[in-house]
C-alpha distance (Angstrom), angle and dihedral (degrees) to the residues before:
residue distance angle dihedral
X1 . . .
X2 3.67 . .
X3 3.81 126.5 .
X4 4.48 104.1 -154.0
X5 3.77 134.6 -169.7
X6 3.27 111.2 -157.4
X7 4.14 122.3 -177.1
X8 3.36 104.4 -125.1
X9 3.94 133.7 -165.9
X10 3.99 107.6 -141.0
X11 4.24 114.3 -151.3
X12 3.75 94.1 -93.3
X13 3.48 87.7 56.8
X14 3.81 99.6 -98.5
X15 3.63 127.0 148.7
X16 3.82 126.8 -137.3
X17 3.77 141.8 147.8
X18 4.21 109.7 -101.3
X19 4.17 106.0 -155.9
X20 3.84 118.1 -160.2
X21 3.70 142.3 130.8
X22 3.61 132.6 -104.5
X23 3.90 108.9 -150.7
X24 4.12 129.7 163.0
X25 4.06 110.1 -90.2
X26 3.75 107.0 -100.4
X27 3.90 125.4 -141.6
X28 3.88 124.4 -125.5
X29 4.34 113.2 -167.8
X30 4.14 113.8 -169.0
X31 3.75 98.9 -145.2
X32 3.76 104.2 -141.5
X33 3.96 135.8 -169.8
X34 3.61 139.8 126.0
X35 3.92 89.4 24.0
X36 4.01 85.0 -61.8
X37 3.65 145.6 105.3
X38 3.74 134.9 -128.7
X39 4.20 117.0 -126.5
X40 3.31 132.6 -160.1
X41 3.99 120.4 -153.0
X42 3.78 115.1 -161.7
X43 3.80 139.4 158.1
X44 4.01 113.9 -99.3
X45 3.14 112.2 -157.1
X46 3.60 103.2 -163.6
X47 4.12 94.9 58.2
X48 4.08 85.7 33.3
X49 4.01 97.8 -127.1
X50 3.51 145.6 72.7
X51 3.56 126.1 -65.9
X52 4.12 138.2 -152.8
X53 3.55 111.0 -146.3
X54 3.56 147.8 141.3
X55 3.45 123.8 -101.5
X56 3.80 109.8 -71.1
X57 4.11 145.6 154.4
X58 3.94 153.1 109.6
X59 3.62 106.3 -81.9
X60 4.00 101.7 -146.4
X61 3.76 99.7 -159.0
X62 3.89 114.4 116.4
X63 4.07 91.5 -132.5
X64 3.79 90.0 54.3
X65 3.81 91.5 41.5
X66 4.16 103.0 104.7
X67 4.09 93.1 13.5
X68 3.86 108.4 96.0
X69 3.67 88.2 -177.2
X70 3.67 98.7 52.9
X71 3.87 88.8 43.0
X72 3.72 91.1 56.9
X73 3.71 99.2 49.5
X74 3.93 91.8 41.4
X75 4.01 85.0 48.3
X76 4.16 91.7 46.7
X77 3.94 100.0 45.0
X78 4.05 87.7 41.6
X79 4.24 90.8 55.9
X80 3.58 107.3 28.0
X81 4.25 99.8 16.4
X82 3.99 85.4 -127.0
X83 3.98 121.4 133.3
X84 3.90 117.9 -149.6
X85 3.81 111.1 -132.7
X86 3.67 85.3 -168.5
X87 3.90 123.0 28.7
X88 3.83 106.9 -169.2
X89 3.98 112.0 -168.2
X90 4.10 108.4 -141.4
X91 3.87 96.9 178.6
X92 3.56 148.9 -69.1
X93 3.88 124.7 -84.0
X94 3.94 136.1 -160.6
X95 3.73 98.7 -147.3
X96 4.06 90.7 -172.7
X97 3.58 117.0 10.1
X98 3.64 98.8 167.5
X99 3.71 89.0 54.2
X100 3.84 110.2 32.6
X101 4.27 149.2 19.0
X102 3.73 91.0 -130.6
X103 3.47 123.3 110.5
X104 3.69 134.0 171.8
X105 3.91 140.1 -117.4
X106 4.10 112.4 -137.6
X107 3.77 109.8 -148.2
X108 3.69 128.6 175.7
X109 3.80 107.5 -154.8
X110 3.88 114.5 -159.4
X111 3.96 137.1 153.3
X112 4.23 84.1 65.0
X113 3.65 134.5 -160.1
X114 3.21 118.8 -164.6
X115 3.83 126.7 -140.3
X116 3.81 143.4 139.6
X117 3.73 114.0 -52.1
X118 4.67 113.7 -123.9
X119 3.52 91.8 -145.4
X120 3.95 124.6 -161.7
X121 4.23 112.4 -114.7
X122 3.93 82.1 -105.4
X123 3.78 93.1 55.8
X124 3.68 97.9 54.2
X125 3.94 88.4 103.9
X126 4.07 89.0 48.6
X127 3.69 110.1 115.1
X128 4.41 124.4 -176.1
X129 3.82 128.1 -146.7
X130 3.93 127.5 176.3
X131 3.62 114.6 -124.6
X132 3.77 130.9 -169.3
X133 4.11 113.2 -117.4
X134 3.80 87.2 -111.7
X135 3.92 94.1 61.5
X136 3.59 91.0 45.1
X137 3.43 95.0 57.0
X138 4.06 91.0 44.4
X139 3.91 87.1 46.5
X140 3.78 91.1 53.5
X141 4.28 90.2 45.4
X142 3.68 82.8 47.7
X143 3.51 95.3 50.2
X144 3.31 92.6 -127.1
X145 3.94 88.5 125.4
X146 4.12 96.3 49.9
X147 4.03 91.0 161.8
X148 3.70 106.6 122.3
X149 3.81 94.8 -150.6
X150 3.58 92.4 50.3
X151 4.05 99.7 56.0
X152 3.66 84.7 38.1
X153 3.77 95.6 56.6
X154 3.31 83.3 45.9
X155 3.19 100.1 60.9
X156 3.82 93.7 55.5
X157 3.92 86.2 50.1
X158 3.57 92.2 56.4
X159 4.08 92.3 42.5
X160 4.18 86.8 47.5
X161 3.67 90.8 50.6
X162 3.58 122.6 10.5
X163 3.93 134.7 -110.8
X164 3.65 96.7 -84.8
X165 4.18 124.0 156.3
């Protein structure tokens, strides 16, 4: 991660200093079967509680560096130990533009095999539960599911492929 300053000119010929962070895109997969999702819980520090999400992260390697696709299934089989049989992409999203360079791969991961999650040191806490469509969608109305990137990816899932039951 690198926080910048750049001296900008503004369109009336201002100047100012513009302040963001350039970070790596990150990868978010929407494990799907039986007309359900897979969530993740884990701790977030920065907002100090627990957090329902999909799957999602950086994957650091070099050979996954550049490879969305690889990133995502690397990222879903080291969280929740499942493999995608099919990785469908559904679109890219900038979840802070004003703030930061990193953007983020939408995957929906389907045709699952399931398997024992290799979990990062700061995922030992991270715990996985199946939820029917219709109890995502209440847990997101709820906000129960507060994690921008998740409703957003979402969103595109339910664009890509309907609302269904």
């Amino acid at each position: 991660m690198i926080v910048r300053e750049d001296q900008v000119v503004q369109p009336d010929n201002s100047t100012g200093i513009y302040a963001f962070v350039e970070k790596p895109d990150f990868a978010i997969i929407l494990p799907f079967e039986r007309d359900g999702f897979h969530l993740i819980q884990q701790y977030r520090y920065p907002i100090q509680r627990w957090s329902w999400e999909f799957p999602q992260g950086t994957v650091d390697s070099d050979e996954a560096r550049g490879d969305p696709d690889l990133a995502a299934r690397i990222e879903l089989a080291e969280e929740t130990g499942l493999r995608a049989g099919l990785l469908t992409w559904l679109g890219r999203l900038d979840p802070a533009p004003g703030m930061s360079t990193q953007g983020c791969q939408v995957f929906v991961a389907t045709d699952l095999v399931h398997g024992e999650p290799d979990r990062e040191p700061t995922e030992q806490g991270l715990c996985q539960r199946w939820y029917p469509r219709a109890a995502v969608t209440e847990m997101i109305r709820d906000r129960v599911i507060t994690d921008m990137a998740t409703i957003a990816a979402y969103t595109l899932f339910l664009l890509r492929f309907g609302h269904g039951t």
